[in-house]
DOZA-206607 format. One record per residue (C-alpha): residue in three letters; x, y, z. Coordinates in nm, 3 decimals, decimal comma. Example, Ala and Ser with C-alpha at 12.3 -4.5 7.8 and 13.67 -1.06 7.14 Angstrom:
NODE code      xx      yy      zz
NODE  ALA   1,230  -0,450   0,780
NODE  SER   1,367  -0,106   0,714
! end
This chain:
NODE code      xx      yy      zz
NODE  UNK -12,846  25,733  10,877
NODE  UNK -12,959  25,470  10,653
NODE  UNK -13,130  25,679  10,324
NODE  UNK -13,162  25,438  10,018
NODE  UNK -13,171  25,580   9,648
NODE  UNK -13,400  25,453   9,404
NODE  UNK -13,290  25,138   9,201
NODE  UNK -13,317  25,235   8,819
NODE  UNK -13,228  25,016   8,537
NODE  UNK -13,254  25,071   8,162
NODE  UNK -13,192  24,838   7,803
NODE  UNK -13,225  25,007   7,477
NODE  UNK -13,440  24,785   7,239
NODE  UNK -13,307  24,705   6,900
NODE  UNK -13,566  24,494   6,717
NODE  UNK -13,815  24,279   6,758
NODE  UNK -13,630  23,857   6,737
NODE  UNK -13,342  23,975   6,900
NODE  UNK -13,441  24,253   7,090
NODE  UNK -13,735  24,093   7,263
NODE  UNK -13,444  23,839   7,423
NODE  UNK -13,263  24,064   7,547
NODE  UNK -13,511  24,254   7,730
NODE  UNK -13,663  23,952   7,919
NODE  UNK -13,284  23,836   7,994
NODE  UNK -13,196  24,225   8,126
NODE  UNK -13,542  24,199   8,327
NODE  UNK -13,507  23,907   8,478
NODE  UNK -13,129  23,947   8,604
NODE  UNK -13,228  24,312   8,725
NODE  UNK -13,530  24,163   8,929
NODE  UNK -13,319  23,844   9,047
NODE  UNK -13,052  24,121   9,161
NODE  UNK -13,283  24,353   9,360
NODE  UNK -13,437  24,069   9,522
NODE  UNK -13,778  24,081   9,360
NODE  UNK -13,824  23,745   9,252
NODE  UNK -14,202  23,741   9,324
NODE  UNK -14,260  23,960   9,064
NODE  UNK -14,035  23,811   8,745
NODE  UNK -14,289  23,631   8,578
NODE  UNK -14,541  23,859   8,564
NODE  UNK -14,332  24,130   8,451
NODE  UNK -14,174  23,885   8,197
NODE  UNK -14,512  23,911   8,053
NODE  UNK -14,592  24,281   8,045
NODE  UNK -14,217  24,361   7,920
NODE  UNK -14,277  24,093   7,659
NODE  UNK -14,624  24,253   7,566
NODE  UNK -14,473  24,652   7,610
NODE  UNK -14,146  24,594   7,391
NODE  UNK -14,323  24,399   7,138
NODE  UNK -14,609  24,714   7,062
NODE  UNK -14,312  25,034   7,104
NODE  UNK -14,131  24,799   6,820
NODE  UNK -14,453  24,696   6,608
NODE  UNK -14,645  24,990   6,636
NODE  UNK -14,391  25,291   6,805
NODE  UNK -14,162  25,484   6,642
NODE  UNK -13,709  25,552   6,699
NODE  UNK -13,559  25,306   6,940
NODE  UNK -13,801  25,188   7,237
NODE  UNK -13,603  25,196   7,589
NODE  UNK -13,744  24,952   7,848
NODE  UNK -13,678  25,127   8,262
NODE  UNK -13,721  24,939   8,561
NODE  UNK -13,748  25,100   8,948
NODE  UNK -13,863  24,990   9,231
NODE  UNK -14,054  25,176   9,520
NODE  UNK -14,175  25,140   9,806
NODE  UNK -14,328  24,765   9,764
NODE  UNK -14,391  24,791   9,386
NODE  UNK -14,187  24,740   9,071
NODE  UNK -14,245  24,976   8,772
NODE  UNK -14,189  24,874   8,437
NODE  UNK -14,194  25,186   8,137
NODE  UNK -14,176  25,192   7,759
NODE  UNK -14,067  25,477   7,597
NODE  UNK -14,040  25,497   7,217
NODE  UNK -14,075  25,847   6,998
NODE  UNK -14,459  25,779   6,825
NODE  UNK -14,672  26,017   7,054
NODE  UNK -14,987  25,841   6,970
NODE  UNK -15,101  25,608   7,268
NODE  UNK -15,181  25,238   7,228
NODE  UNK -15,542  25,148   7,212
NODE  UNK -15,685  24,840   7,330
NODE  UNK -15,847  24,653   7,111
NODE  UNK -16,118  24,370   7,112
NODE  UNK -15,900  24,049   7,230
NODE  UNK -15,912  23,772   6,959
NODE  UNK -15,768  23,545   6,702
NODE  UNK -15,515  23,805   6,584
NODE  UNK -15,448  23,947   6,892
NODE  UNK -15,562  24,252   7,123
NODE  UNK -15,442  24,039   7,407
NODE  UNK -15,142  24,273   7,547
NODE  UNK -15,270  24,580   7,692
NODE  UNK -15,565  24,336   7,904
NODE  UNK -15,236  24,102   8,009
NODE  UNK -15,111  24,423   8,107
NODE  UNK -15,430  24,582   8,265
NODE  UNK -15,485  24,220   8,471
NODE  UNK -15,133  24,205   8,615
NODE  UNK -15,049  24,527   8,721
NODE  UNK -15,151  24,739   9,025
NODE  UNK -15,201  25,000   8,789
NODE  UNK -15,077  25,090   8,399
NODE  UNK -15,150  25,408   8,133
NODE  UNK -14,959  25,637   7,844
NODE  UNK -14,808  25,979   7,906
NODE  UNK -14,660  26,198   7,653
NODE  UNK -14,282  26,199   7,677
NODE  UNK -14,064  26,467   7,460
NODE  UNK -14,150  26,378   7,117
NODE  UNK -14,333  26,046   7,173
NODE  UNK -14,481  25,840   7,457
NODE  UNK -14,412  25,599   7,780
NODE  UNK -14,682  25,335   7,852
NODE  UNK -14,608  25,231   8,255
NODE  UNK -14,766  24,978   8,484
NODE  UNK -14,671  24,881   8,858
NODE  UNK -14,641  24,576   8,989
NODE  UNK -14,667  24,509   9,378
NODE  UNK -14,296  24,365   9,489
NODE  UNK -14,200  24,335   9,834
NODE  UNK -13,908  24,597   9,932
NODE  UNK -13,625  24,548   9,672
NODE  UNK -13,223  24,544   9,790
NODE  UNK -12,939  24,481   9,584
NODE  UNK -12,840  24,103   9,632
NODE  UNK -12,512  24,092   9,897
! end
């Protein structure tokens, strides 16, 4: 009987220059590992976007998780501000991130987690493995 777990992987963020590197680096090697190279740019993108608000505008230290399902990749933010983000008219100085977000993803939102918040999307990603 063949009965896979779920893949689950998870990078503290520190701050903002460094931090932000790290992220897309962890990201990118997790996604290259389960075999969901289809999807790394995109979610280059919304991890990029996510990390940057939990560090700008959240609160304690932001944790970036990354699991895969059946044919879709879910990337969550957590940080300790319980306020959710708002989107904001996209412009000169910004308000792009959350419609990045919104375009790319299956499907994205906020939920209240312990003290603060997670904002999630999904991303469709064919059936992820570990690489042999």
């Amino acid at each position: 009987m063949d009965i896979r777990a779920p893949l689950i992987a998870e990078c503290g963020l520190t701050d903002l220059a460094g931090g932000l590197a790290v992220v897309r680096r962890f990201t990118r090697l997790t996604l290259t590992a389960w075999s969901c190279d289809a999807a790394v740019d995109d979610a280059l993108l919304i991890v990029t976007e996510l990390a940057t608000n939990a560090v700008q505008h959240g609160a304690g230290r932001p944790l970036l998780r990354l699991s895969v399902g059946v044919g879709h990749l879910r990337i969550e933010v957590f940080d300790d501000d319980p306020v959710p983000p708002e989107r904001r008219p996209p412009g000169a100085d910004g308000g792009w991130g959350l419609l990045l977000v919104e375009r790319l993803s299956l499907a994205w939102g906020t939920a209240r987690h312990g003290l603060g918040k997670v904002v999630w999307c999904a991303l469709s990603a064919p059936s992820a493995e570990p690489a042999a």
